[in-house]
Structures are given as C-alpha cells and as structure tokens.
PQR file with spaces between the fields and no chain letter, atoms N, CA, C, O and H, PARSE charges and radii, in Angstrom:
ATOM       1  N    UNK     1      -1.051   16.862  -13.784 -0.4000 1.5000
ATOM       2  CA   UNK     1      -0.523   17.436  -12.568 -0.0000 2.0000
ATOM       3  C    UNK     1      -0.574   16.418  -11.436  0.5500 1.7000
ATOM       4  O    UNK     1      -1.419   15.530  -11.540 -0.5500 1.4000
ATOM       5  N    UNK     2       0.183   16.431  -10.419 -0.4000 1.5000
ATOM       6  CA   UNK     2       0.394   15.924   -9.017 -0.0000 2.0000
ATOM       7  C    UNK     2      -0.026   16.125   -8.202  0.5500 1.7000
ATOM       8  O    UNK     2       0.513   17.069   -7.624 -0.5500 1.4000
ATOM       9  H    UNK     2       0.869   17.153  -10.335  0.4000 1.0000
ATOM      10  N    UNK     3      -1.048   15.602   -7.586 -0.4000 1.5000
ATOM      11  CA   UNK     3      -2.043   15.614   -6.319 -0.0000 2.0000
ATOM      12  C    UNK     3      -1.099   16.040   -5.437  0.5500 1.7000
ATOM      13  O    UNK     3       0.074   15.666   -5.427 -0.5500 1.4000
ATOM      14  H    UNK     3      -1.485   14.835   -8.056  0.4000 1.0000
ATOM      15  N    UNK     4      -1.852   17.198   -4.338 -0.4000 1.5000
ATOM      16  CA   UNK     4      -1.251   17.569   -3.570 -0.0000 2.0000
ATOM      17  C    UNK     4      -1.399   16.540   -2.328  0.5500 1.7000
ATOM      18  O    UNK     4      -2.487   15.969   -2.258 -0.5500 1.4000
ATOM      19  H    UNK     4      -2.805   17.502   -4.346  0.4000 1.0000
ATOM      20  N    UNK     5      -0.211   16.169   -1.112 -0.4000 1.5000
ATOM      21  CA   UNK     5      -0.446   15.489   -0.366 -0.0000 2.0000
ATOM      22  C    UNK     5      -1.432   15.516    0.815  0.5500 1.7000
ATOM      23  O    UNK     5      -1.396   14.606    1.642 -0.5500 1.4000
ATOM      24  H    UNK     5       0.673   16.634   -1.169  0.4000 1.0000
ATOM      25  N    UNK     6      -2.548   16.798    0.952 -0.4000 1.5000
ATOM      26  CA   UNK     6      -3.678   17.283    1.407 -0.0000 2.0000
ATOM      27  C    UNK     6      -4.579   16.546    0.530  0.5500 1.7000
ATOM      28  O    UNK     6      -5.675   16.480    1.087 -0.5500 1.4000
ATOM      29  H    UNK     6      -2.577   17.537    0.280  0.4000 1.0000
ATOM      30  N    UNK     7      -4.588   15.955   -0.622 -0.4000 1.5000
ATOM      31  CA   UNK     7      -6.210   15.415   -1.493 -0.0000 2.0000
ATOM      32  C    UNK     7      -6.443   15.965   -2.013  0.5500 1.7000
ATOM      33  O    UNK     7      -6.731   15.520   -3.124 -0.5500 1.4000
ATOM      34  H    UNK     7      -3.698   16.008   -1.074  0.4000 1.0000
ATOM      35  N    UNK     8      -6.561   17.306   -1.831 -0.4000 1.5000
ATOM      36  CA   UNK     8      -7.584   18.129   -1.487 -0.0000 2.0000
ATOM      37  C    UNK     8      -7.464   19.214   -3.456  0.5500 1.7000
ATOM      38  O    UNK     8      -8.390   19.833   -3.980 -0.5500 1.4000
ATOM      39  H    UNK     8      -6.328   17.668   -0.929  0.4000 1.0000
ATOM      40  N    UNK     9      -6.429   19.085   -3.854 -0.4000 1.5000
ATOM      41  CA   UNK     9      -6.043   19.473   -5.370 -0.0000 2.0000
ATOM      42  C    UNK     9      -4.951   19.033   -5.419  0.5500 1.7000
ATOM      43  O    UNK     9      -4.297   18.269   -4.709 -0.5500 1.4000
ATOM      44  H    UNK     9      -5.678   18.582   -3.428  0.4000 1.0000
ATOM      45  N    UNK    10      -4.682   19.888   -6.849 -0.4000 1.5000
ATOM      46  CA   UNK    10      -3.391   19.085   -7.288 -0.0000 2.0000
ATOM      47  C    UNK    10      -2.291   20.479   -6.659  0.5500 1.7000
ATOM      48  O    UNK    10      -2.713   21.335   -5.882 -0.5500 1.4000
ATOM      49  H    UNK    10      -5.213   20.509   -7.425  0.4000 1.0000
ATOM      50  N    UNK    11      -1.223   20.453   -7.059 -0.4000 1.5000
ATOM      51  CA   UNK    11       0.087   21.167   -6.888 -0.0000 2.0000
ATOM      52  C    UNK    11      -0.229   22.394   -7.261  0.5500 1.7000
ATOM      53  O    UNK    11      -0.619   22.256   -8.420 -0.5500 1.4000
ATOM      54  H    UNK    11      -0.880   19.758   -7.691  0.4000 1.0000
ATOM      55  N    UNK    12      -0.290   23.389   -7.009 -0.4000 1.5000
ATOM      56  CA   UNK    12      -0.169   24.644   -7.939 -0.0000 2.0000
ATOM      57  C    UNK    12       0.637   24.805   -8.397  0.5500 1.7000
ATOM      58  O    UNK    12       0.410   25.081   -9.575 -0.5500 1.4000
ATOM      59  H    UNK    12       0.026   23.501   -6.067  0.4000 1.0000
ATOM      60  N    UNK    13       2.078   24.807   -8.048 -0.4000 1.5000
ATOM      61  CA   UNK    13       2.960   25.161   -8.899 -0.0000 2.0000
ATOM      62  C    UNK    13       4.197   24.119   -9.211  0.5500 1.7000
ATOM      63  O    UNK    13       4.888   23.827   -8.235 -0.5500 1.4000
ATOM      64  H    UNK    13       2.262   24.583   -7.091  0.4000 1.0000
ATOM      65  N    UNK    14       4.478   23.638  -10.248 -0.4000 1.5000
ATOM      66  CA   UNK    14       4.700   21.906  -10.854 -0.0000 2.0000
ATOM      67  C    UNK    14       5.765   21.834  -12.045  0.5500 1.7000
ATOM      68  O    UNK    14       5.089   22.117  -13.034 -0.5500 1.4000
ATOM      69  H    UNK    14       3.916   23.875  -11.040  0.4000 1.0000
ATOM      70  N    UNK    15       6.787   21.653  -12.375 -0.4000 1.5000
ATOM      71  CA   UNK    15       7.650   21.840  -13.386 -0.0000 2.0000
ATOM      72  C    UNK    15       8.055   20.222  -13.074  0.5500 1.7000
ATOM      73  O    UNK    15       7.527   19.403  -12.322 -0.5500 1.4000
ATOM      74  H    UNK    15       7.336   21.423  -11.571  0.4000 1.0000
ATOM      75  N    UNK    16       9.528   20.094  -14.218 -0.4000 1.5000
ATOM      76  CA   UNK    16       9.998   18.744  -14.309 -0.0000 2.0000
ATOM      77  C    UNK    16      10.618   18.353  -13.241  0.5500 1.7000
ATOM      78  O    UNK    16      10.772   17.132  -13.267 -0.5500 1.4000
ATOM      79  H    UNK    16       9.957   20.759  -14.829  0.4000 1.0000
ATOM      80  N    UNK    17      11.138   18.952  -12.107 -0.4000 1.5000
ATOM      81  CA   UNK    17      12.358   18.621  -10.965 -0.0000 2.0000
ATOM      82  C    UNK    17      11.118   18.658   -9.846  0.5500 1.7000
ATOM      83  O    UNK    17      11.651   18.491   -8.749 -0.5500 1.4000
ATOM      84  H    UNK    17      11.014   19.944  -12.086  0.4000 1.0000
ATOM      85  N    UNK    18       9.848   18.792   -9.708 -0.4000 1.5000
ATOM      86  CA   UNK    18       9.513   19.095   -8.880 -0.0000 2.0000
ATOM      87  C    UNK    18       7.758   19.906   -8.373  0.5500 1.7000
ATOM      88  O    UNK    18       7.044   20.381   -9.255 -0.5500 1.4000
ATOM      89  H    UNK    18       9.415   18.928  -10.600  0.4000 1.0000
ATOM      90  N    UNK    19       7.482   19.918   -7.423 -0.4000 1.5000
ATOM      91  CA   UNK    19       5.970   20.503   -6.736 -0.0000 2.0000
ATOM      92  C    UNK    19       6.178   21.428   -5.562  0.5500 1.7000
ATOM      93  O    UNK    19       7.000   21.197   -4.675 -0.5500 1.4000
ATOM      94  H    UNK    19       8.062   19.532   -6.706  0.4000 1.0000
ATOM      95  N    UNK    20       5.360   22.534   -5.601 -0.4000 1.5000
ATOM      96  CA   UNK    20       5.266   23.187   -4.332 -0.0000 2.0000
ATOM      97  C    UNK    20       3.891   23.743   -3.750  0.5500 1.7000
ATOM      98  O    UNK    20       3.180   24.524   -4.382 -0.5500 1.4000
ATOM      99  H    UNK    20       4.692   22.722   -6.322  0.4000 1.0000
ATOM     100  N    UNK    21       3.687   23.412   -2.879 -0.4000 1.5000
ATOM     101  CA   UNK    21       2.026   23.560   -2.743 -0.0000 2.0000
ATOM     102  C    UNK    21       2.373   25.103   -1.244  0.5500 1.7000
ATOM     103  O    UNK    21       2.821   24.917   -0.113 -0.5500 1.4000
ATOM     104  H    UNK    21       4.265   22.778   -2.365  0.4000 1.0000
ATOM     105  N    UNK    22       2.063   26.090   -1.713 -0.4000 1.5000
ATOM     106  CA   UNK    22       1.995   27.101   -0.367 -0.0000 2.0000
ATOM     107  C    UNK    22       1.105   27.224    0.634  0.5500 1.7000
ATOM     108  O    UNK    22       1.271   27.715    1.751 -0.5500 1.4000
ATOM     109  H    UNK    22       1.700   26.242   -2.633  0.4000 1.0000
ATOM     110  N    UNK    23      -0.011   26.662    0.071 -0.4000 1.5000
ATOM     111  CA   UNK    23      -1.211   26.365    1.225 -0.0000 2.0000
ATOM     112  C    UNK    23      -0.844   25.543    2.324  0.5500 1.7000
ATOM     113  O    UNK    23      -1.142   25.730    3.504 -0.5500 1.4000
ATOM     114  H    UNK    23      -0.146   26.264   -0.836  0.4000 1.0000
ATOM     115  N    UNK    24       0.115   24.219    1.632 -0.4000 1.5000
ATOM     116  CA   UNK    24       0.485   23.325    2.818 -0.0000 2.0000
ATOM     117  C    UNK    24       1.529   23.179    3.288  0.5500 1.7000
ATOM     118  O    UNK    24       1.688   22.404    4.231 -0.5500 1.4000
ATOM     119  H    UNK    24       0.357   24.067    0.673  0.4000 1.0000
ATOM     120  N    UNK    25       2.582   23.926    2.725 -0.4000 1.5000
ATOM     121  CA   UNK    25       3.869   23.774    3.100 -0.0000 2.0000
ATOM     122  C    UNK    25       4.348   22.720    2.449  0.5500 1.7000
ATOM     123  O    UNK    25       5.253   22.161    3.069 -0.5500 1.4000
ATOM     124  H    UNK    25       2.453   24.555    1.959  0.4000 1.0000
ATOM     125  N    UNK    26       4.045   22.194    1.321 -0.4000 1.5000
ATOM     126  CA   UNK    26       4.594   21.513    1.009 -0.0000 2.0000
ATOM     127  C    UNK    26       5.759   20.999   -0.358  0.5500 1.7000
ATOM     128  O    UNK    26       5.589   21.408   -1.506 -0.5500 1.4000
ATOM     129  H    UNK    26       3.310   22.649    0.817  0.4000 1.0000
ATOM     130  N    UNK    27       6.462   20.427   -0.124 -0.4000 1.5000
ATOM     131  CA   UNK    27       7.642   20.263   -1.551 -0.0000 2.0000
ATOM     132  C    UNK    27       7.788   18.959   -1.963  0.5500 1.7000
ATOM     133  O    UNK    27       7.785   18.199   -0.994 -0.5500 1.4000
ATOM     134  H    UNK    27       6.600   20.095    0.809  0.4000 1.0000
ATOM     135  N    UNK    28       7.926   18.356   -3.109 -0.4000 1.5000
ATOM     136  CA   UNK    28       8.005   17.028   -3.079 -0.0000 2.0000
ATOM     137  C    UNK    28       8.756   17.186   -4.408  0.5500 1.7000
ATOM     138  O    UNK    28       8.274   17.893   -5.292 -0.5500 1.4000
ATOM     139  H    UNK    28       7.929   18.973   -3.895  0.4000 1.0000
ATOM     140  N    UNK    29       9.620   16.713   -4.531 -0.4000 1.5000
ATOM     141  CA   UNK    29      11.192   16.734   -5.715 -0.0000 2.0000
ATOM     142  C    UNK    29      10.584   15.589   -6.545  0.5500 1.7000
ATOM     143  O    UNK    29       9.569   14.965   -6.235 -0.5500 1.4000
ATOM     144  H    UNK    29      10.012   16.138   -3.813  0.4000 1.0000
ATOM     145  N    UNK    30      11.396   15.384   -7.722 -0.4000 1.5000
ATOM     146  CA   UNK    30      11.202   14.345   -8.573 -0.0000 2.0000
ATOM     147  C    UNK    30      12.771   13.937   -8.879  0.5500 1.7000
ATOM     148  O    UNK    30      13.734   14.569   -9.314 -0.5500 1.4000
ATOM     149  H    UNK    30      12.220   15.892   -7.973  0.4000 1.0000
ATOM     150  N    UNK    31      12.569   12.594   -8.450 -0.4000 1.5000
ATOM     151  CA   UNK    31      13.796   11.933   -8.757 -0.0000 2.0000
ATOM     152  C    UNK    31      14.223   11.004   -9.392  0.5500 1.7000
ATOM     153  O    UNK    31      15.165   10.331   -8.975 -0.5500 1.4000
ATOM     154  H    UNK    31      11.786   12.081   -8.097  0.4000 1.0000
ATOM     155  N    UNK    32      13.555   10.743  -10.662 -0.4000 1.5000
ATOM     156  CA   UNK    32      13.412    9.726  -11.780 -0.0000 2.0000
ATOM     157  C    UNK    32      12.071    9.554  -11.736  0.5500 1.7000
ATOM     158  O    UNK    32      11.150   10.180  -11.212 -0.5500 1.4000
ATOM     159  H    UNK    32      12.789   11.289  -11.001  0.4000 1.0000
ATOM     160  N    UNK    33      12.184    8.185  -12.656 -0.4000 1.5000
ATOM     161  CA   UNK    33      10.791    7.547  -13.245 -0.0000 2.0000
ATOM     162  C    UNK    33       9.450    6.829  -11.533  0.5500 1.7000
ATOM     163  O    UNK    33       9.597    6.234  -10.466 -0.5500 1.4000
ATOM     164  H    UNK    33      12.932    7.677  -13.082  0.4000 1.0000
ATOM     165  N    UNK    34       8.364    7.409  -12.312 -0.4000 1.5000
ATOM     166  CA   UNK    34       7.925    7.329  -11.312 -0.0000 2.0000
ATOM     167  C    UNK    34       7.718    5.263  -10.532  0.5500 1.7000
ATOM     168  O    UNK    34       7.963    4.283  -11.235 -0.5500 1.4000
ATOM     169  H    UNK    34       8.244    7.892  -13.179  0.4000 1.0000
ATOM     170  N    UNK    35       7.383    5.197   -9.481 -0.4000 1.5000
ATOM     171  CA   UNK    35       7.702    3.757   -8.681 -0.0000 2.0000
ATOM     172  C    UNK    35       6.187    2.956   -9.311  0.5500 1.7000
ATOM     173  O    UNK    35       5.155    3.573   -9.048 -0.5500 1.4000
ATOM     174  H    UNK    35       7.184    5.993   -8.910  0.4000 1.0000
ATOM     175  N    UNK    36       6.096    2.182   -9.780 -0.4000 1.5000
ATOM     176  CA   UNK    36       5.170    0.849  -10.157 -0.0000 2.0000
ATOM     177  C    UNK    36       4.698   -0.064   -9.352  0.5500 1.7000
ATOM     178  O    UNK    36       5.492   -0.534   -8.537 -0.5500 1.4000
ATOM     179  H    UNK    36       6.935    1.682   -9.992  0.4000 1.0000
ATOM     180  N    UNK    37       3.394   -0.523   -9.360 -0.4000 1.5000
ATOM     181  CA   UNK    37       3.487   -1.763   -8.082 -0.0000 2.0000
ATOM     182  C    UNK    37       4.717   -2.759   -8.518  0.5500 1.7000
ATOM     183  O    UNK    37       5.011   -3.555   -7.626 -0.5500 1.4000
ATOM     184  H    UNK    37       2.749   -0.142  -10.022  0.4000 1.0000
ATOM     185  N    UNK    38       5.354   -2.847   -9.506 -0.4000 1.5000
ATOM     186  CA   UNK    38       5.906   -4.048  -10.125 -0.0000 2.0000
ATOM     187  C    UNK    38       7.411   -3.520   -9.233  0.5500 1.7000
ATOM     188  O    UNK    38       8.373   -4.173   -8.828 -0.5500 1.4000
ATOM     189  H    UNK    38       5.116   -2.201  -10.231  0.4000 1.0000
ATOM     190  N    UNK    39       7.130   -2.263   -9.173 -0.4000 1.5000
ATOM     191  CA   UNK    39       8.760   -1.897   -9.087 -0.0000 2.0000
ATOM     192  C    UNK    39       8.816   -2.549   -7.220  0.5500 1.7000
ATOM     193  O    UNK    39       9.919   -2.638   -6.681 -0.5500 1.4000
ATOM     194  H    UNK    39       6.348   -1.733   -9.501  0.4000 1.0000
ATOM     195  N    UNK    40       7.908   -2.827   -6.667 -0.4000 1.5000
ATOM     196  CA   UNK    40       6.826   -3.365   -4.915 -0.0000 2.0000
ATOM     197  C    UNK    40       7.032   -4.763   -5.274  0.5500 1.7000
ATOM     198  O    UNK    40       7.709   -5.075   -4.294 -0.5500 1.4000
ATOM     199  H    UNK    40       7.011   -2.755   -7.105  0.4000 1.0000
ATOM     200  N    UNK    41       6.980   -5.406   -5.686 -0.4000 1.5000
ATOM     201  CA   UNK    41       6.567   -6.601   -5.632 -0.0000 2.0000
ATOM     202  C    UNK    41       7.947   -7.374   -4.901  0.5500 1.7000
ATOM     203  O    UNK    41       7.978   -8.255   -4.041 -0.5500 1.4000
ATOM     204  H    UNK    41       6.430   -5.153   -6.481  0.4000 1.0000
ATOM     205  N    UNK    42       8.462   -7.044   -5.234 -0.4000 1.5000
ATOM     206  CA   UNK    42       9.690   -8.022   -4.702 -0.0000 2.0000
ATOM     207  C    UNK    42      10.963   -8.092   -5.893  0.5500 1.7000
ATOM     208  O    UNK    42      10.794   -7.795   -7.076 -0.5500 1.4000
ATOM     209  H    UNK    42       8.436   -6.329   -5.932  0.4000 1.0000
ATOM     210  N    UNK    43      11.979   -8.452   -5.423 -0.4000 1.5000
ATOM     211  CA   UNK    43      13.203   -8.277   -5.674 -0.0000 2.0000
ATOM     212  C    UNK    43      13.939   -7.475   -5.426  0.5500 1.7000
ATOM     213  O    UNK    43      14.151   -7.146   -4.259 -0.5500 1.4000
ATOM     214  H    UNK    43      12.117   -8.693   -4.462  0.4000 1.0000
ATOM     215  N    UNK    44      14.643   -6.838   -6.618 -0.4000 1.5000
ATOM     216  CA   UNK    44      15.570   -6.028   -6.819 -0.0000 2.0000
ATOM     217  C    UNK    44      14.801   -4.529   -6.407  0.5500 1.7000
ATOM     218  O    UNK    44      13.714   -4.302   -6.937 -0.5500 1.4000
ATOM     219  H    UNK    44      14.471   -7.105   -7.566  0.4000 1.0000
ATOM     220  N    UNK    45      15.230   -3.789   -5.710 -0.4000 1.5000
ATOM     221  CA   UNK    45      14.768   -2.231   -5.321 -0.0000 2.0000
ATOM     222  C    UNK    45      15.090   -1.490   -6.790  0.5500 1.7000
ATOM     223  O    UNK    45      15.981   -1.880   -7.545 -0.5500 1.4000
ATOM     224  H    UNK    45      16.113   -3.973   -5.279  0.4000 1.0000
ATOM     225  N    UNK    46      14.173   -0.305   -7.071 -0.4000 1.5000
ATOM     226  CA   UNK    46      14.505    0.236   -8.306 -0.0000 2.0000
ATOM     227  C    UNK    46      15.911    1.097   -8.402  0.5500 1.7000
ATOM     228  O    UNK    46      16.337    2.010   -7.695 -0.5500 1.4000
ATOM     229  H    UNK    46      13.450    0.012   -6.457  0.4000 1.0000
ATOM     230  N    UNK    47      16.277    0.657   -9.174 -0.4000 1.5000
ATOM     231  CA   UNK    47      17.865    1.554   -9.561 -0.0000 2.0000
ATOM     232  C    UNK    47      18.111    3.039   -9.572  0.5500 1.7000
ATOM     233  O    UNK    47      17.723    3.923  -10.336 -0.5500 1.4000
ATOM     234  H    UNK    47      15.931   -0.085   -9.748  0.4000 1.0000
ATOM     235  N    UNK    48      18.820    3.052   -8.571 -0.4000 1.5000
ATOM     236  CA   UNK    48      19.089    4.592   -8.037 -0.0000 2.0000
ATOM     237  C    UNK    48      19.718    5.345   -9.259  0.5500 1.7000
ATOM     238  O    UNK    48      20.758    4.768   -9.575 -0.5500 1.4000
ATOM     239  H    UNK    48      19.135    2.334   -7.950  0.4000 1.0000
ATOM     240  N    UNK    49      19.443    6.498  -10.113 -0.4000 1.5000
ATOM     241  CA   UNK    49      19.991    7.240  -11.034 -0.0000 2.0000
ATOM     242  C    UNK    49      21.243    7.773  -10.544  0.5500 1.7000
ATOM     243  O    UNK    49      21.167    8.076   -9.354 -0.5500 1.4000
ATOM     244  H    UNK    49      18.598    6.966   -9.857  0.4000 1.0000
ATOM     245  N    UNK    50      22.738    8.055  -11.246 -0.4000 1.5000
ATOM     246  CA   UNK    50      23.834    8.566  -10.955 -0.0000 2.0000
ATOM     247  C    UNK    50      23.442    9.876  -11.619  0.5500 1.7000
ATOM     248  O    UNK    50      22.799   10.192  -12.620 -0.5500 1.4000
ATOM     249  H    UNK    50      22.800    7.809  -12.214  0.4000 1.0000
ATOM     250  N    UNK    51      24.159   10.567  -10.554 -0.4000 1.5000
ATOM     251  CA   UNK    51      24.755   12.461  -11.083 -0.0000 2.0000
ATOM     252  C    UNK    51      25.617   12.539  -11.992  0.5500 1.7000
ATOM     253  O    UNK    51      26.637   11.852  -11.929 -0.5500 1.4000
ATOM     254  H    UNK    51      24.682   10.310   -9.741  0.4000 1.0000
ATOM     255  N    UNK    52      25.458   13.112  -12.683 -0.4000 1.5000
ATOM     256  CA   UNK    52      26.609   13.668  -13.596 -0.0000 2.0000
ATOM     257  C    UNK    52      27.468   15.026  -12.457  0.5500 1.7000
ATOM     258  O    UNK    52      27.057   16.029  -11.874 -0.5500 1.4000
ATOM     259  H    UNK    52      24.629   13.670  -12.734  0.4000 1.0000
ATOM     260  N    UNK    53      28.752   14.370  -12.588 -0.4000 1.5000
ATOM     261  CA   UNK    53      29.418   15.512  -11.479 -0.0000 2.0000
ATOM     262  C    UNK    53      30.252   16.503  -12.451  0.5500 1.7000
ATOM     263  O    UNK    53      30.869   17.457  -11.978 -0.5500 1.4000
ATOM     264  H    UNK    53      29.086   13.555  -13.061  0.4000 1.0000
C-alpha cells in the first residue's frame, strides 16, 4: 500500500488507477510506472504514456 501524504498510514482505500485517504482529503491518481532516482538524475524526463482514444 501507499503512504498517505500525512505519514501518518498508508491509504485506506487503494486500487490500480489510484488512492483516497478521507481523513485528509486526499487523492493521488496513478499514472504509469512509478519515478526512480535514475528516472532524477539527468537527461531525458520519463516518457509520458499515450491514451488510447
């Protein structure tokens, strides 16, 4: 599970697209693979995923 952005636990409620924490108001989406220091280091920014329309 995904730490809530309080510390304080993780998400209560957590599926593949996504987190919602009601204690804090909070939402945080998932939008691909998660970011690496490697993906930080320099260069190329990580590659934005296309929609299927």
């Amino acid at each position: 599970m995904t730490e809530c952005v309080s510390g304080e636990h993780d998400f209560p409620d957590e599926d593949e697209t996504g987190a919602y924490c009601e204690e804090h108001g909070v939402t945080m989406l998932f939008h691909g693979p998660p970011i690496t220091p490697g993906d930080l280091a320099g260069g190329s920014p990580p590659a934005i995923p296309q929609r299927d329309h």
